[in-house]
N, C-alpha and C positions, 0 to 999 in steps of 0.2 A: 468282427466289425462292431457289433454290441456293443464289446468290452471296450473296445475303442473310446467308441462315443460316450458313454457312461464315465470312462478314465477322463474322458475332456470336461464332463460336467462338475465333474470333483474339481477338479482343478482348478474352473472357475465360478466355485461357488462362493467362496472370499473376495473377488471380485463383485459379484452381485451384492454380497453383506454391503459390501463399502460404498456402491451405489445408490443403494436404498435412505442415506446418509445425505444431510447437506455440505458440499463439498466445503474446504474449509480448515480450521482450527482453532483452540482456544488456546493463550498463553501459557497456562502450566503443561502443555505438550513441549514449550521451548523446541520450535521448529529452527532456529536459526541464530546467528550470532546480535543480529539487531532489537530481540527480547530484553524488555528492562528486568532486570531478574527482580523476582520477587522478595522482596526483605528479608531476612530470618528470624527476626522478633514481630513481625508483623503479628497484631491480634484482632485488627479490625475486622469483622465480621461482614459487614458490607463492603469495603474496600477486597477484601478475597474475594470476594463472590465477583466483582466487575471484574479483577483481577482471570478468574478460573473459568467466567462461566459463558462471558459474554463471547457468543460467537463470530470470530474474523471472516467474514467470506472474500476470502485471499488463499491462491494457490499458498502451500508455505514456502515459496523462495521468495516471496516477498520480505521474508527476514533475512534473509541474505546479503552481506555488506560484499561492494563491490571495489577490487584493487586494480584502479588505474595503469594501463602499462602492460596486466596481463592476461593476456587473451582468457587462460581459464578461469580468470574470475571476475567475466563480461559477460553478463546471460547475450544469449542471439537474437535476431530480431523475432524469430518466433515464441521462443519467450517471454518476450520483452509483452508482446501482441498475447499472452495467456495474463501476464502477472500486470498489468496495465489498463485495469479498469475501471468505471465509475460506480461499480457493485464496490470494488475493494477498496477505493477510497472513502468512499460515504463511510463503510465498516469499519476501516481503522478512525474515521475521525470520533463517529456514536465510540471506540473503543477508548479513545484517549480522553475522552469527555465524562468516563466513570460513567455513576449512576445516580439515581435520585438522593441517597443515602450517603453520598461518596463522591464528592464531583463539584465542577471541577478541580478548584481549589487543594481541597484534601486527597483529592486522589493521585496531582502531583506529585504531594509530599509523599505518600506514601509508593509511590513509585522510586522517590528518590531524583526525582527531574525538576522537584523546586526545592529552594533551600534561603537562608538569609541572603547567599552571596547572587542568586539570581536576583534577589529581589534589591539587592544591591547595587546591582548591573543594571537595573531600570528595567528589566525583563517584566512583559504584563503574563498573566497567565495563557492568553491567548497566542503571545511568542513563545512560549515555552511548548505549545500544543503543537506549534506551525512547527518548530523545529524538530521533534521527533515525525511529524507527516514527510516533511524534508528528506531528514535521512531513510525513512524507511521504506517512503513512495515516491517522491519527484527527484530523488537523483536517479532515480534508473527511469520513471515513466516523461519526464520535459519533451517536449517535441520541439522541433523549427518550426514558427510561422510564417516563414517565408518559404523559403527554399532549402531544400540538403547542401549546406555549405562545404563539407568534405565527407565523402562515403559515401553519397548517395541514399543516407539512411537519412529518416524523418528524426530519428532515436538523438538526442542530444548525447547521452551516453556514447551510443554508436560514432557519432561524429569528434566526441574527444575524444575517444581510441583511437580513431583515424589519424588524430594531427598528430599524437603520442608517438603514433608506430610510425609514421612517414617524417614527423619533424620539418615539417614542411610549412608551419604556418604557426599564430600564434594562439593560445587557449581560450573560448569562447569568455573567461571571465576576465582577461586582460584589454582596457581602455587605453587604445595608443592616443592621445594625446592629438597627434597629428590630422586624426579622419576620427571627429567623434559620429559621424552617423555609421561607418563601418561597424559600430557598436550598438550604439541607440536603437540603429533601424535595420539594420542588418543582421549584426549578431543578438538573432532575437533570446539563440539559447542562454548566453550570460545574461544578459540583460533579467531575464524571468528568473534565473535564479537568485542574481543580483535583488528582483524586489520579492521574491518567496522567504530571502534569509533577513531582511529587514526585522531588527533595528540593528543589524552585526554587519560592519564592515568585510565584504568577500571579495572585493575588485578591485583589482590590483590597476592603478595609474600610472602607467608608462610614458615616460617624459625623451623621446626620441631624439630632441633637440637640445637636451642639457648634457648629451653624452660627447666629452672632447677627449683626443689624443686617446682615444681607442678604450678608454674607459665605460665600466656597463651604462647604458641609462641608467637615472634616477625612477625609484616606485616608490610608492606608498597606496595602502590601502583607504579607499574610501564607498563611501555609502550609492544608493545608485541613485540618488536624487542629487548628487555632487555632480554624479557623467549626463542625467538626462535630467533637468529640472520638468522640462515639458514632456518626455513623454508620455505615449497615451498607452496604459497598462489596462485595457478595459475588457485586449482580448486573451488578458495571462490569465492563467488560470486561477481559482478563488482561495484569497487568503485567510488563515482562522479571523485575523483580526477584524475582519470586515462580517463576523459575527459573532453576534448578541449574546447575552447572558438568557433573553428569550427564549432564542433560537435555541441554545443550551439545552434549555427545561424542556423544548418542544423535541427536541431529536431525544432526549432520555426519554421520554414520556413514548414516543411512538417505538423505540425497542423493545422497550415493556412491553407494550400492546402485545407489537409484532410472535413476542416469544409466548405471553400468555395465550395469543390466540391460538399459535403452532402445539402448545399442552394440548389444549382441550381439543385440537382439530387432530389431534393423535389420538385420547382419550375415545372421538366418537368415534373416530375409523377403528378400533378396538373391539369399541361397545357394540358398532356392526357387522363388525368379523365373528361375534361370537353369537350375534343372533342368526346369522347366517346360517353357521355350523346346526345350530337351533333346528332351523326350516327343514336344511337335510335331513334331519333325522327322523321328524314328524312326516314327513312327505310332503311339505308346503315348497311353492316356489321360490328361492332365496330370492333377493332386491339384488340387484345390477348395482355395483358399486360406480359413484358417478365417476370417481376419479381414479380408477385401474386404466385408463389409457394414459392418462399423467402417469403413473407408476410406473408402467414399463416405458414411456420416453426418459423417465427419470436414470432406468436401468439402463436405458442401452446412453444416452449421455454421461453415466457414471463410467460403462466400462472403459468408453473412450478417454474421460477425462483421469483416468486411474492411469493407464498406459501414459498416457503425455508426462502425469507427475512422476514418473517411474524414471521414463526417459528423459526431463528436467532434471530433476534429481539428480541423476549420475552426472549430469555435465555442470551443474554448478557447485556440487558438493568437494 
């Protein structure tokens, strides 16, 4: 029975290492298909480091691109509910926003996500920010404001797989002509996509009543201020453009903080752990570490959340 128990502690001791850890990852891990790869002449010294160092607090299947159509590559609503939160959006935006040194401007280019020809395309750099947040976070995390219009899921995702696999209805980013509030105010899922991919035409215009003698309807893409001049987008969710170059400096300034303060609050749990060892030795009474019940809620929250990425993993990989 010893040997038993002692065999389980081994086993999950790798487990513990990895709990003890803020869950997470940084880009040069390349957790998924949606990482901008890194240049290969890259030499910037402060662009690497935003690049390598800054920490994502996103499970990693948030890099994960998702193919419409097929069930194994639609995470489920329970993952949808780990990889869909406002820890890992705030984290990938401070991510795409570089650093003081790098940022943001230059860290596009140096990602490879601006170029003459965006800047060509009228692209601000605040669009260019909004569209990698797009692909990497609100095409899997969009909800319905209204109601589950098919599937019974909140998941906008969830819900175009639904109409995909049943064919029973038309795509949340398609404007039938005929009922624009079935759109505006109804299909809240296009609609928020529709003004999150702003200033890019995504919404297809369906013209119902131009279609004779058995011919498709006519479409064309256009903008979502074309389908809704008035709606009220106050309770979509927040777009890069709607902040500052301010805002910028203040979210790089407070990661900094955040990580120099995490150094040195390692640095003194360190400096304490060795005085401790100190006190036993001399026969003084060691100090009561303030934050050893954080530690082990941190551990027993790691094992659990190690297991969940375990079993992610396998079903979205």
């Amino acid at each position: 029975m010893v040997a038993i128990k002692v065999s389980t502690l081994l086993a999950l001791l790798p487990l513990l290492a990895m709990a003890d850890e803020a869950p997470g990852f940084t880009m040069d891990q390349n957790p998924g298909k949606l990482v901008p790869k890194l240049p290969s002449s890259a030499k910037d010294e402060a662009c690497l480091k935003a690049y390598k160092e800054r920490h994502i607090e996103c499970v990693p299947e948030i890099m994960h691109s998702i193919t419409m159509g097929d069930p194994n590559e639609v995470p489920t609503e329970a993952q949808l509910k780990e990889v869909c939160t406002d820890t890992c959006l705030n984290s990938l935006r401070k991510w795409i926003r570089g650093s003081s040194d790098c940022g943001p401007d230059k860290y596009l280019k140096f990602l490879g996500l601006s170029n003459s020809t965006t800047k060509e395309a009228g692209y601000k750099t605040s669009d260019l920010q909004q569209f990698f947040i797009n692909g990497v976070y609100w095409d899997k995390c969009l909800v319905d404001l209204v109601k589950p219009q098919n599937g019974g899921s909140k998941y906008c995702v969830l819900q175009w797989e639904e109409i995909i696999a049943s064919e029973t209805s038309h795509l949340p980013d398609q404007f039938l002509t005929a009922d624009p509030d079935d759109f505006c105010k109804d299909q809240t899922c296009g609609a928020q996509h529709g003004y999150l991919a702003a200033p890019k035409k995504t919404i297809k215009k369906v013209d119902n009543k131009g279609a004779k003698d058995g011919a498709p309807p006519k479409s064309e893409m256009v903008y979502l201020k074309d389908v809704c001049p008035k709606l009220d987008t106050s309770k979509f969710p927040k777009r890069e453009e709607s902040i500052s170059e301010s805002d910028f400096t203040e979210a790089v300034a407070e990661a900094e903080k955040a990580e120099s303060d995490q150094m040195a609050s390692s640095e003194k749990s360190s400096e304490k752990s060795s005085g401790s060892e100190g006190a036993k030795s001399s026969g003084a009474k060691p100090e009561v570490s303030a934050n050893g019940a954080q530690k082990m809620a941190s551990i027993q929250t790691g094992l659990a959340v190690s297991a969940l990425l375990v079993a992610a993993g396998a079903l979205l990989l």
